[in-house]
C-alpha positions as CSV (number, residue, x, y, z in Angstrom):
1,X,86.0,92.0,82.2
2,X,87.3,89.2,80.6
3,X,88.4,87.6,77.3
4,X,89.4,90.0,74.4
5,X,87.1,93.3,76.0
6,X,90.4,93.1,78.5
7,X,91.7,95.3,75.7
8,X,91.3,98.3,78.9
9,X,91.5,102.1,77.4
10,X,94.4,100.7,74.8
11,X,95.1,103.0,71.9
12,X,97.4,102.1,68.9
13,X,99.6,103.0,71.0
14,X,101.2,101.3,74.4
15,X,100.2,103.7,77.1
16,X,102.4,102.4,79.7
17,X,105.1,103.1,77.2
18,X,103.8,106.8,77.6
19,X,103.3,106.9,81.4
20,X,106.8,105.6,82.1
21,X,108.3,108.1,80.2
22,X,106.7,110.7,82.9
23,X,107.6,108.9,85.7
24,X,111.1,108.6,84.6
25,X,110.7,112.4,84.3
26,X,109.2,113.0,87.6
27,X,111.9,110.8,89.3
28,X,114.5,113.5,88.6
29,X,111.9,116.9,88.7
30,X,109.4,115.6,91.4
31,X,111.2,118.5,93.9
32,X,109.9,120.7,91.2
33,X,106.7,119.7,91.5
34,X,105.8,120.4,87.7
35,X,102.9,120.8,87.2
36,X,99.9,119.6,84.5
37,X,101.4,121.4,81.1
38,X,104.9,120.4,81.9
39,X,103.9,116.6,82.5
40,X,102.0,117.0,79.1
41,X,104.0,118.6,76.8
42,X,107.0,116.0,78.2
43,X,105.0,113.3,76.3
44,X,103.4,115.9,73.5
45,X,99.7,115.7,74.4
46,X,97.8,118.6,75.3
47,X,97.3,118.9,79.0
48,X,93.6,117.9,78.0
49,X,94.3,114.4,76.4
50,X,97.3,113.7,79.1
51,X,95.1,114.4,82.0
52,X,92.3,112.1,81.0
53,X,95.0,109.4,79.6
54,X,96.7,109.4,83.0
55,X,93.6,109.7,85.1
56,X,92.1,106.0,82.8
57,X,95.7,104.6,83.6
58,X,96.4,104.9,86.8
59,X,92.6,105.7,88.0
60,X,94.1,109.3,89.8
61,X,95.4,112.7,89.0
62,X,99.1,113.1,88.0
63,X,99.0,115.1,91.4
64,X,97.8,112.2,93.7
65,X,100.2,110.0,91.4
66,X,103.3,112.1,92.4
67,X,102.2,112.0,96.2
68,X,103.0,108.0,95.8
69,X,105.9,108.8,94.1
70,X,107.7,110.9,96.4
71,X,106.6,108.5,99.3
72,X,105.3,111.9,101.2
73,X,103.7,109.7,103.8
74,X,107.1,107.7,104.5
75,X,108.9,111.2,104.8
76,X,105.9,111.8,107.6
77,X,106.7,108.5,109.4
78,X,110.8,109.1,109.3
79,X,110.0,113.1,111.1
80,X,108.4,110.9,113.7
81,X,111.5,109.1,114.7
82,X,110.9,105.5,112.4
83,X,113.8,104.2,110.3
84,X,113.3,104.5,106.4
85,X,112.5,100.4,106.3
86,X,109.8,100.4,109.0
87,X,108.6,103.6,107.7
88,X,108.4,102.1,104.2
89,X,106.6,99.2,105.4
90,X,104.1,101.0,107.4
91,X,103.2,102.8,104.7
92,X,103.1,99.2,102.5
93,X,101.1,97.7,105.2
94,X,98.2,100.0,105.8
95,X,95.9,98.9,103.4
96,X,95.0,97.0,100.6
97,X,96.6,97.7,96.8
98,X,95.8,97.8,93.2
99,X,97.7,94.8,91.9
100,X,95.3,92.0,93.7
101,X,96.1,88.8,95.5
102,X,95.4,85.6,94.0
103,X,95.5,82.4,95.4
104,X,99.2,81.0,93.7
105,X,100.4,77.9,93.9
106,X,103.8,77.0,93.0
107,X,104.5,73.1,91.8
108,X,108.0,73.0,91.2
109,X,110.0,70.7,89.1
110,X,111.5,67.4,90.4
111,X,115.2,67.0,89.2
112,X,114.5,65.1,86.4
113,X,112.0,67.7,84.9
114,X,114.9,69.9,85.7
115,X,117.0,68.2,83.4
116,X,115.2,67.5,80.4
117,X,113.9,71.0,79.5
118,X,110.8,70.6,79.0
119,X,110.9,66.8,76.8
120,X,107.6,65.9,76.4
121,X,105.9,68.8,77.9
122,X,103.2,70.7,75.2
123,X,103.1,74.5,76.4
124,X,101.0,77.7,74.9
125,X,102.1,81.3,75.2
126,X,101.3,84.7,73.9
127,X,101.4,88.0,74.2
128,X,98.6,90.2,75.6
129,X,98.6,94.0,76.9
130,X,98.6,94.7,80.8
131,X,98.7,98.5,82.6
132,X,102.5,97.7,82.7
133,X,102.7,97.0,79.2
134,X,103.0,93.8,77.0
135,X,103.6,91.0,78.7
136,X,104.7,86.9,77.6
137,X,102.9,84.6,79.1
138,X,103.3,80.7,78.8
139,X,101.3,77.6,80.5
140,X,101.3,74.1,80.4
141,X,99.4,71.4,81.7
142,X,100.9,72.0,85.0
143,X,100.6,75.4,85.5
144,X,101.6,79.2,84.6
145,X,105.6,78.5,83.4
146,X,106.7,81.6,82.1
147,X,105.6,85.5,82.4
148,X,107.6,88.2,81.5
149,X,107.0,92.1,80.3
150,X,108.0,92.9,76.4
151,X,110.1,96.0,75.7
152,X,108.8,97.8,72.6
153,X,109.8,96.1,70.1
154,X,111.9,93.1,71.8
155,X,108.7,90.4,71.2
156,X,111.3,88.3,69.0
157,X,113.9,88.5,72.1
158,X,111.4,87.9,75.2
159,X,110.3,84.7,72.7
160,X,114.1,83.7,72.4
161,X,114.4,83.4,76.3
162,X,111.2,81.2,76.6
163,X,112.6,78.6,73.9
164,X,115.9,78.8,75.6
165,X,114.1,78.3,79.4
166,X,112.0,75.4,77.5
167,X,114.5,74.2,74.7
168,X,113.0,70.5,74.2
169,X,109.2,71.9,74.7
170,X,106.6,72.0,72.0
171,X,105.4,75.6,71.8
172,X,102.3,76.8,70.3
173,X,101.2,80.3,70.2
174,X,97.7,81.2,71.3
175,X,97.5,85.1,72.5
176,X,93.7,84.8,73.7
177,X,95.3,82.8,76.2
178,X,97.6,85.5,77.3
179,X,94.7,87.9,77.2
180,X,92.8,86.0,79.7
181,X,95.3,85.6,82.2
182,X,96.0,89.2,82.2
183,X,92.3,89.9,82.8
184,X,92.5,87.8,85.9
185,X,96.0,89.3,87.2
186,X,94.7,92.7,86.3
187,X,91.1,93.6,86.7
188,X,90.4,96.3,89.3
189,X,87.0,95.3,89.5
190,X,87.4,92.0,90.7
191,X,86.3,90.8,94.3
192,X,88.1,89.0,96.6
193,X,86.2,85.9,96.9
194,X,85.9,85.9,93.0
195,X,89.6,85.4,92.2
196,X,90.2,82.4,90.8
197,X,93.6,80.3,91.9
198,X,96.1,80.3,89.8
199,X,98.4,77.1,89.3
200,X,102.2,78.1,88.4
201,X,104.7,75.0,87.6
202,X,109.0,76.6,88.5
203,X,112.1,75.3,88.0
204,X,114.6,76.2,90.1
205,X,116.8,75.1,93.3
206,X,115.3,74.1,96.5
207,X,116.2,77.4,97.9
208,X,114.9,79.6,94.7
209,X,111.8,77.7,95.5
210,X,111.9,78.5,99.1
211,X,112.3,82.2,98.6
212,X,109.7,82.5,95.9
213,X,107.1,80.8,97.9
214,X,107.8,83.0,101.1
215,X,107.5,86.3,98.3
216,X,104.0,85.1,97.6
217,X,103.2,86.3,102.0
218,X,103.7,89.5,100.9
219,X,100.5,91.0,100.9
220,X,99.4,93.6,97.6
221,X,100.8,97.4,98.6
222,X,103.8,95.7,101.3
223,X,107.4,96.1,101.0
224,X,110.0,93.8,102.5
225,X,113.7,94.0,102.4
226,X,116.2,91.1,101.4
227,X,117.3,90.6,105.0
228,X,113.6,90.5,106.1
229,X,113.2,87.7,103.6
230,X,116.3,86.0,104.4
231,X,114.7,86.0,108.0
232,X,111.3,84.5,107.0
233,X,113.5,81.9,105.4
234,X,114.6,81.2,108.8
235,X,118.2,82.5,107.2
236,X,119.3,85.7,108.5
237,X,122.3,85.6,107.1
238,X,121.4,84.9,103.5
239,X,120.2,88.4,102.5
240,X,122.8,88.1,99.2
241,X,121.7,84.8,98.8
242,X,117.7,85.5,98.7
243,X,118.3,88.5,96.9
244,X,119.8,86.8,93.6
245,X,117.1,84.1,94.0
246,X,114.6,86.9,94.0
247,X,116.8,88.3,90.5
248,X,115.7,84.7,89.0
249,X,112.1,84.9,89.5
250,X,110.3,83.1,86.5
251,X,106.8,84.9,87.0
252,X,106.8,88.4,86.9
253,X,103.8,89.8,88.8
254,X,102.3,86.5,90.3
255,X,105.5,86.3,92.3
256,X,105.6,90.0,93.2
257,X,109.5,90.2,93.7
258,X,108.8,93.8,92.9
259,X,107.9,94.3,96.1
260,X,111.4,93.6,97.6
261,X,113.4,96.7,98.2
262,X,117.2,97.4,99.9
263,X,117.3,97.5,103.7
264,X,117.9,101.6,103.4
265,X,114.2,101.6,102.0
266,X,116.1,102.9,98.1
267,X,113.3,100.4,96.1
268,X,116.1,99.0,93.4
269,X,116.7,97.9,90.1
270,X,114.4,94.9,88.8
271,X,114.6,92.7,86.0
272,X,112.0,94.2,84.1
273,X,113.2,97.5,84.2
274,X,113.0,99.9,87.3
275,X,110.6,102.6,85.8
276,X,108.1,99.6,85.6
277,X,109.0,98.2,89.3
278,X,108.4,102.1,91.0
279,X,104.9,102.4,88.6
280,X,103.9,99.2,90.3
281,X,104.7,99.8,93.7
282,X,102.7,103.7,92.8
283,X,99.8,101.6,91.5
284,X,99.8,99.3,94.7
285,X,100.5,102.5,96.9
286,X,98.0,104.9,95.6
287,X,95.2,104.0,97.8
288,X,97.3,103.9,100.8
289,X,98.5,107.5,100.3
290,X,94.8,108.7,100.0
291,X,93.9,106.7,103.1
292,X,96.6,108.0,105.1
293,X,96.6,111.7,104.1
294,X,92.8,111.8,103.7
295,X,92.9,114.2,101.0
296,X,90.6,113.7,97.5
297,X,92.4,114.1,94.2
298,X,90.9,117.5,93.0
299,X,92.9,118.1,89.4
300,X,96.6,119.4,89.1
């Protein structure tokens, strides 16, 4: 896939927007194990159009979906006698995810870039639909400077905060640009040694930069915890420290802070929202679980 037919299984409307609203349902009724016509009629489709919408989201039954969810394997690993962190990252760590690895290379800014926001500097940015829904990409001719996700509704805001990261920059708008970034990011179908690199261009303080760059070692469908970070920082101590660096990220996605949860294994709020942050880590985790169970989704 690539160019504008990266338009997916998009209807008029958002269907992340619809699929978070059952996670965030299943978060507090997963014990309950609802099943197919309560998960549909929470959204008001037919268990029909829900089941077939789901299954072209997330590419498996709501019923596999909720095993990832409810981290059934993790619970398996803690019975064994494993801590909730090392459990959590042994379920991360067993396989490969959804959300693929690219080859990202961070060029940060010296001070002086720092300073003059952007003087001089011609960027594009647009907005383009991902599996996570919209997101606001922006590159210049140094790399991938800005990506955030869009609320429904809040284009006119996520645009604000790119003028305001780049007040003296010269923006133009060009959302075929967006769209083929997001067919890189996102495409399932795409093979390892196909994926090209992807340049990004940060600003940010040396140790932002530091902490960034160690978040792009963690492999698609792992988890790692701020002090774990800290330590590959060669900073044990600076768990607080990496964590708010991690809260500044400028790239959502191609630095996958969303793969950082607490040191109790509870995956934590994210800047983007935490319904989005858990249906990524589900979409990164989904082939693990069916690996590690060795069950086939067969419906709900």
């Amino acid at each position: 896939m690539g160019g504008w037919a990266f338009q997916w299984q998009f209807s008029r409307v958002n269907d992340y927007e619809r699929i978070a609203r059952v996670i965030e349902y299943l978060d507090e009724h997963y014990t309950e194990q609802p099943d197919l016509a309560a998960l549909a009629a929470h959204i008001g489709l037919s268990p029909f159009h829900f089941h077939r919408l789901f299954v072209a989201w997330a590419g498996v039954t709501p019923k596999d979906f909720i095993q990832c969810l409810t981290l059934n394997h993790a619970k398996e690993l803690l019975r064994h006698g494993e801590n909730v962190l090392d459990a959590a990252l042994d379920v991360g760590l067993s396989g490969s995810g959804r959300l693929h690895d690219l080859c990202i290379h961070i060029e940060a800014a010296s001070p002086g870039e720092l300073k003059s926001g952007g003087a001089g500097c011609e960027i594009q940015f647009g907005f383009a639909q991902t599996p996570f829904g919209e997101w606001l990409v922006a590159e210049s001719a140094r790399g991938i400077c800005h990506v955030s996700f869009v609320e429904e509704g809040a284009s006119a805001t996520a645009l604000t905060a790119l003028c305001e990261a780049w007040p003296e920059a010269q923006l133009t708008r060009d959302d075929s640009m967006a769209a083929r970034l997001a067919s890189i990011v996102f495409d399932d179908a795409r093979l390892p040694g196909s994926r090209p690199a992807l340049r990004t261009f940060v600003r940010g303080t040396g140790f932002q930069v530091r902490v960034w760059r160690a978040l792009l070692q963690v492999p698609s469908g792992a988890l790692v915890s701020y002090g774990r970070l800290a330590a590959l920082l060669g900073h044990r101590k600076a768990a607080r420290a990496a964590g708010a660096a991690v809260g500044q990220n400028p790239l959502a996605v191609l630095i996958p802070c969303h793969r950082v949860i607490r040191s109790t294994g509870i995956v934590g709020e994210y800047h983007w929202g935490r319904t989005r942050k858990r249906a990524m880590l589900a979409w990164e985790a989904r082939p693990l679980v069916v690996a590690n169970h060795g069950f086939v989704p067969d419906g709900l």
